[in-house]
N, C-alpha and C positions, 0 to 999 in steps of 0.2 A: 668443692661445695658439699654439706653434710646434709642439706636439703633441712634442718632444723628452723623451727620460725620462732624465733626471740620474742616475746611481749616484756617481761620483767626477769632478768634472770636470777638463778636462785643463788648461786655462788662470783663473785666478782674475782679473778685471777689479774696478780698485779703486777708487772714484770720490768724492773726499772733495765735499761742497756745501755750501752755507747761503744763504738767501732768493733761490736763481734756479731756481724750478719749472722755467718753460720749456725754460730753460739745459739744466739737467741732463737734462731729459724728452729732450731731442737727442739728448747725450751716450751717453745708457742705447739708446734705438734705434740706435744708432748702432754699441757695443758687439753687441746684439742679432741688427744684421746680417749679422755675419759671417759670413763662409763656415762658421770653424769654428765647427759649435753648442755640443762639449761643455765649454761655457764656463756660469761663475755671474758675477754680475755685484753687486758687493758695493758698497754707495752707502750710504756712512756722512756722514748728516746732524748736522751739528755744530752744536750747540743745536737747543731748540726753533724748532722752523719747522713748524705748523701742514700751511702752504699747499705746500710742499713734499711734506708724508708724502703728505696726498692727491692730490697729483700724480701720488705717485708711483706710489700704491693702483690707478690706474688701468691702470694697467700689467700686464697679466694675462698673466706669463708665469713658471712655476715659476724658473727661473733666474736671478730678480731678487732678492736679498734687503737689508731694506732694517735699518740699523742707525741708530736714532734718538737721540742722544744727549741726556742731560739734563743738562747743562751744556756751553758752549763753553769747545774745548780748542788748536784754533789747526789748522793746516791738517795743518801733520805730524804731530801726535800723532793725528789724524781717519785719514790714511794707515797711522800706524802701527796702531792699530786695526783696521781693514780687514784690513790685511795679518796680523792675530792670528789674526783667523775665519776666513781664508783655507784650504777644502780641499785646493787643488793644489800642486805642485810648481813651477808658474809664476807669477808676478803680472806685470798689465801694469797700468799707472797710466793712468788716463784725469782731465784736468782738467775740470771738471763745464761748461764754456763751449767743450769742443773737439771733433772725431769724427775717425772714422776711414776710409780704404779699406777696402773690405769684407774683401782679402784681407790685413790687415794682421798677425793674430793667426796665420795659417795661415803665412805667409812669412815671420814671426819665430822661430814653433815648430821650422820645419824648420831655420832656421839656428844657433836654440840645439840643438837635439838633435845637429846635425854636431860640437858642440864636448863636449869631453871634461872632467868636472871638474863640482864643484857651484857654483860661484861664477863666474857666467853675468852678462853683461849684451849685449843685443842692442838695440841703437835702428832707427832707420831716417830717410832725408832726411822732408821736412815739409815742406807750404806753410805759408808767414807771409801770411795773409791779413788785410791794414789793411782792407777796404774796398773800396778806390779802386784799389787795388796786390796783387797776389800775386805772391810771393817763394820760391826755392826755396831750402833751408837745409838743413843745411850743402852748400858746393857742395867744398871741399877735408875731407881726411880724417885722423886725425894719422898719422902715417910709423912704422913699426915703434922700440920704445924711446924717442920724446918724448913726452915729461910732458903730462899732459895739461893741468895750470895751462896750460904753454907755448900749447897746442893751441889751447885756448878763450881768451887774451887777447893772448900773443906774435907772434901773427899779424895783430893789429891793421895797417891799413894808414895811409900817413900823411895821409891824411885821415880815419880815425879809422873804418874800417869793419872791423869783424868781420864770420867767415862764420856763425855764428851757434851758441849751444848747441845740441846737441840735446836738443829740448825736454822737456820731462816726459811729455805722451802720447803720446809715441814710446819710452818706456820698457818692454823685456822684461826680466825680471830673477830669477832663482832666489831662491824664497824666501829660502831659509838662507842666502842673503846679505842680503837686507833682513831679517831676525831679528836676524844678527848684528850688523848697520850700520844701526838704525834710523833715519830721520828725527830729527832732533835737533829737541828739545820748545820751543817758545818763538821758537823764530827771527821777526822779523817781515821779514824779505826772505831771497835766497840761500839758501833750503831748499835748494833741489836743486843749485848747486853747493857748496853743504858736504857734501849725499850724496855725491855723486860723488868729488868730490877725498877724501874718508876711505875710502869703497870699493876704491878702486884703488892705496889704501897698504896694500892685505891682499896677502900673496901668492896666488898661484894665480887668480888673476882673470881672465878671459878675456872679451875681448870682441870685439863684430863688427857692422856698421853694414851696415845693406843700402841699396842703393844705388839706393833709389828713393824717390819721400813716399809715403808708406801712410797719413800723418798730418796735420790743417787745425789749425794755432796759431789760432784768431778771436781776430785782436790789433787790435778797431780801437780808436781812439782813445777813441770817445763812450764806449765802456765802462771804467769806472775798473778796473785794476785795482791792486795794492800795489805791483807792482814800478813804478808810472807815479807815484807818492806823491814826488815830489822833495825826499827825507832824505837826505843824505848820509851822516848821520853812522851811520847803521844798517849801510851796507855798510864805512863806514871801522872801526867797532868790530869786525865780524865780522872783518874782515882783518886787524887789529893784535892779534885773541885767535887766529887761524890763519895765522901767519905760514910756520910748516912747513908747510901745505902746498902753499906755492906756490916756483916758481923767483923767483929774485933777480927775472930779467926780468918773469917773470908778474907780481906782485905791484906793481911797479910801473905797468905798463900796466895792472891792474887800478883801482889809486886814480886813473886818469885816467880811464878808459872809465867805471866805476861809479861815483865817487866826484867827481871834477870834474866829470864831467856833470851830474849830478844838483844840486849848488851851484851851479853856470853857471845852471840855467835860471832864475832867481832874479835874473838879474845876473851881471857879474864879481864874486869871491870872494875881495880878497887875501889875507886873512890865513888862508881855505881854501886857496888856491892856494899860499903860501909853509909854511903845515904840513903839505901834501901835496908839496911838493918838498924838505924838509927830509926827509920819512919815504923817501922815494925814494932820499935818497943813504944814509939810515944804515941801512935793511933791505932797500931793495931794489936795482936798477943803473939812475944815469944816465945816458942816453942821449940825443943828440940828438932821436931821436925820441921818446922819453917828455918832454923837454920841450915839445916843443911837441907835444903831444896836450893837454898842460894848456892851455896857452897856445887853442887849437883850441876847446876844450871851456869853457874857463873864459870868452873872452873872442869871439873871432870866428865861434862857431854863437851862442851866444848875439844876437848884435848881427845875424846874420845871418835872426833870426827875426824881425825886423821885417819882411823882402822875401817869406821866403819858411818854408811851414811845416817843422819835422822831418819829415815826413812825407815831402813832395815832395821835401825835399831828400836821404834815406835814398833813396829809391827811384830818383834820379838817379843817386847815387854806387853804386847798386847795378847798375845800367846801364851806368854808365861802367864798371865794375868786371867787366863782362861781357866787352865787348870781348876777342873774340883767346881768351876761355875755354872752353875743352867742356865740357858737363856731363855727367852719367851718363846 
């Protein structure tokens, strides 16, 4: 018990799970910590899950409520929910496998309330913790008026590194923008950049990155998660039903970073490889470097995982990629 007495709380934390007690037990302390207390902490369990609830039961702090669902409804409509029961004006999304700096919630707060407008999203840098490797993400920021498709894939470099989305629980966001923009139902990969890129085609949107991690990605390998599921074909259909809302360039660099990568690991993919370079000249822009990102991803990391793992090899090109950079 934190002895805190709830009437209206100021930030609403939304924490979708299913079958990771532990996991989420983190997560929920983690949220708990916070400097700022007048927070509820909303952990919507999707399907039955026994061993979960009494995880969770054990958690004896009024500002924890816990929503049990009796059927599975998939991760974003689990969010969208949360965010239904939601008392505040704020929500922050916390993934049930990840936590936070304690001052994370407080130093988001203060930079949404400096901005004017109900249609609010505030992130913050992250470590990408594999493991073995922690990573600091995003280290560049997008530049006043580029798009953000650009931001998150046209920045790709020609060895095939991005600086990284900003993640889901580094998410601050005004309700009444995630009311009006919910999670979209069913997705089984790119939940959240379909949020995102539908959000930021509303007008009046404003957003603001604080320029430190307040937030831990636990991205290691041993843990499966969906987006590590090597289907191409789930982000190639998501991209060919939302063609608007990428730049010519995004959308390209997109079916190589997403999409040839994920059929590479498999092997070389020609006939993936040639219906993704056919879709590149008629929707989106060839380029010397979007060819060979396919070529990259499709044929030489591929072959390159027999010496050495993605893993090691991310965190090389991530290093190399330091060199000569200052970070915040």
């Amino acid at each position: 018990m934190t002895g805190v007495q709830l009437h209206r709380p100021v930030v609403s934390v939304v924490i979708p799970t299913r079958f990771r007690p532990e996991l989420v037990t983190r997560a929920v302390q983690s949220a708990l910590a916070q400097s700022l207390e007048a927070i509820e902490v909303i952990v919507v369990i999707d399907g039955p899950d026994e061993v979960t609830e009494e995880a969770l039961q054990a958690i004896k702090d009024p500002r924890v409520r816990v929503l049990a669902l009796e059927e599975n409804v998939g991760g974003s409509e689990a969010r969208n929910i949360g965010i239904r029961a939601a008392q505040s004006a704020w929500i922050a999304l916390l993934d049930d496998d990840d936590e936070w700096h304690q001052e994370k919630l407080a130093k988001q707060l203060a930079a949404a309330q400096s901005l004017s407008g109900s249609r609010v999203i505030v992130t913050c840098q992250y470590y990408d913790d594999k493991g073995a490797t922690r990573l600091l993400r995003p280290r560049t920021f997008p530049r006043p008026g580029e798009a953000i498709s650009d931001f998150l894939y046209s920045k790709v470099s020609w060895l095939g590194t991005i600086e990284g989305f900003p993640q889901t629980s580094t998410w601050f966001v005004s309700r009444g923008l995630l009311l009006k923009v919910p999670f979209r139902k069913g997705l089984k990969r790119n939940q959240d950049t379909d949020w995102i890129l539908q959000a930021l085609q509303l007008s009046g949107v404003k957003t603001f990155l604080v320029q430190e991690p307040l937030s831990i990605f636990h991205n290691e390998v041993k843990r499966k998660r969906i987006t590590q599921v090597p289907d191409w074909k789930d982000s190639y259909n998501w991209a060919m039903h939302n063609k608007h809302l990428f730049t010519p360039q995004a959308l390209s660099c997109f079916l190589a970073i997403m999409c040839m990568n994920h059929a590479g690991k498999g092997g070389m993919q020609w006939r993936v490889f040639f219906t993704l370079l056919r879709d590149c000249r008629t929707y989106g822009r060839i380029t010397p470097k979007v060819v060979w990102l396919l070529v990259l991803y499709g044929l030489v990391y591929p072959n390159l995982r027999q010496f050495i793992s993605p893993e090691r090899r991310q965190a090389m090109l991530y290093r190399a990629s330091s060199a000569g950079r200052s970070t915040p």
